[in-house]
C-alpha positions, 0 to 999 in steps of 0.5 A, a space after each residue: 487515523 491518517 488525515 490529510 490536509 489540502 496536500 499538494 505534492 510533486 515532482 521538481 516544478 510540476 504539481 500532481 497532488 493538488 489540494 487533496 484533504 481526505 481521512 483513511 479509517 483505522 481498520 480499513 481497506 481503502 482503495 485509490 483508483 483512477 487513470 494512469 496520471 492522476 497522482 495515485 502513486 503521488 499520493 501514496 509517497 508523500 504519506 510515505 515522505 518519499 515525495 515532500 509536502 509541498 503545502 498543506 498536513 498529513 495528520 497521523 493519530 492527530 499528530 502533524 507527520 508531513 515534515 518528519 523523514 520516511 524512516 521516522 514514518 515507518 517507526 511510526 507504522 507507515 510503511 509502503 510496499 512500491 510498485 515492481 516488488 524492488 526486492 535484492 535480487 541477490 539476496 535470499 528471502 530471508 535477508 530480504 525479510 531481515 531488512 523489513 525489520 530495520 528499526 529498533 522496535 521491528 528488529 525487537 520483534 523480529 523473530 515473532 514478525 517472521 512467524 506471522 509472516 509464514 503463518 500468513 504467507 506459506 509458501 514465502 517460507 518454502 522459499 526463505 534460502 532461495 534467491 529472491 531474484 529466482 522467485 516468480 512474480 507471484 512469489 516476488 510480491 508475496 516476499 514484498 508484502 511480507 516484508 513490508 508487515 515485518 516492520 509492523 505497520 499500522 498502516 500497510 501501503 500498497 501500489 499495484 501488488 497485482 500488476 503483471 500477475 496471472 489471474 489465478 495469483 491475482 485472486 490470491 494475492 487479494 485474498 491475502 490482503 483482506 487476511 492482512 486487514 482481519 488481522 488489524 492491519 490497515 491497508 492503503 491500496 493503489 490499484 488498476 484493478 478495479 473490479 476486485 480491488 473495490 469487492 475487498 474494500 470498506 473504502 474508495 476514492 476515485 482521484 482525477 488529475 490530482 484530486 479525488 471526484 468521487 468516494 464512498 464505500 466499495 459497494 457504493 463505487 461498484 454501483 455507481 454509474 460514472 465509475 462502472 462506465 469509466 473503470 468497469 467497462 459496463 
């Protein structure tokens, strides 16, 4: 579904992504994990077209992507939810949401997109004439990832949903993760969350200064013993 092809990438002169070539699988839950550094959340904007591809391909469908702009990516089912949330605060729930569906084939759908979003989500729709800087952080996150599947993606990237959370929203918000990836969407996941980001995930890639060491299957990274000493604490 998404290739990528010896990826550099980074930011002015200094190289983060170095020589990356790896495959997400079309129906997955795939996991980066990895220290603070390594170029995780690099990875995931040069997908996005955020950050720029210094050498190498991003293949999507078997089509090279790595020159076209970030709108013309989220046209085409990429779509990242950043890390922060980075919602209008001053703006409510459902304008929020509204702005997911910029495009022309998103805004077609618009209406449909948002029921599924509050069929998924409840509580987003509970809140959709509130402000969404009055939202909590919980709250906040769910409306971020709702926004993000209103443009329809195919591929839904997501950078540390769970950050700053309180344990008992953490659970809910991989919970609705996996519901997203049952529903057919795929699902790119950058988290310090290791231990139930890897209990949810078909896939993971472990990346070490700018490149990824280890992958496999979720349940091979849990077993394995280099991740459990240096990301499990066991």
């Amino acid at each position: 579904m998404l290739e990528l092809r010896k990826i550099t990438s980074g930011y002015e002169d200094i190289e983060i992504v170095k020589g990356l070539s790896l495959k997400l699988e079309q129906g997955s839950i795939t996991t980066i994990i990895g220290s603070n550094g390594v170029g995780k959340t690099t990875t995931i904007r040069t997908i996005s077209g955020i950050n720029k591809t210094w050498t190498g391909e991003i293949l999507f469908e078997g089509k090279p992507i790595h020159d076209l702009p970030p709108h013309k990516r989220v046209e085409m089912g990429i779509v990242m939810v950043p890390e922060g949330r980075r919602l209008f605060p001053s703006l409510t729930v459902r304008e929020n949401l509204q702005l997911g569906a910029f495009n022309k084939a998103a805004a077609a759908k618009a209406d449909q997109r948002l029921d599924e979003v509050l069929d998924l989500f409840p509580r987003v729709g509970e809140r959709l004439d509130q402000y969404a800087g009055t939202l909590s952080g919980g709250e906040q996150q769910m409306v971020a990832i709702s926004r993000g599947l209103m443009s329809g993606p195919n591929i839904l990237m997501l950078d540390e949903p769970s950050l700053g959370l309180a344990p008992i929203i953490v659970q809910q918000i991989f919970e609705l993760i996996s519901e997203v990836r049952r529903r057919g969407t795929t699902v790119l996941l950058v988290e310090q969350n290791v231990h139930k980001s890897l209990m949810i995930s078909d896939y993971a890639w472990v990346m070490e200064n700018g490149n990824v060491t280890i992958n496999g299957t979720g349940k091979e990274l849990m077993d394995n013993p280099e991740v459990k000493k240096a990301y499990l604490g066991l």
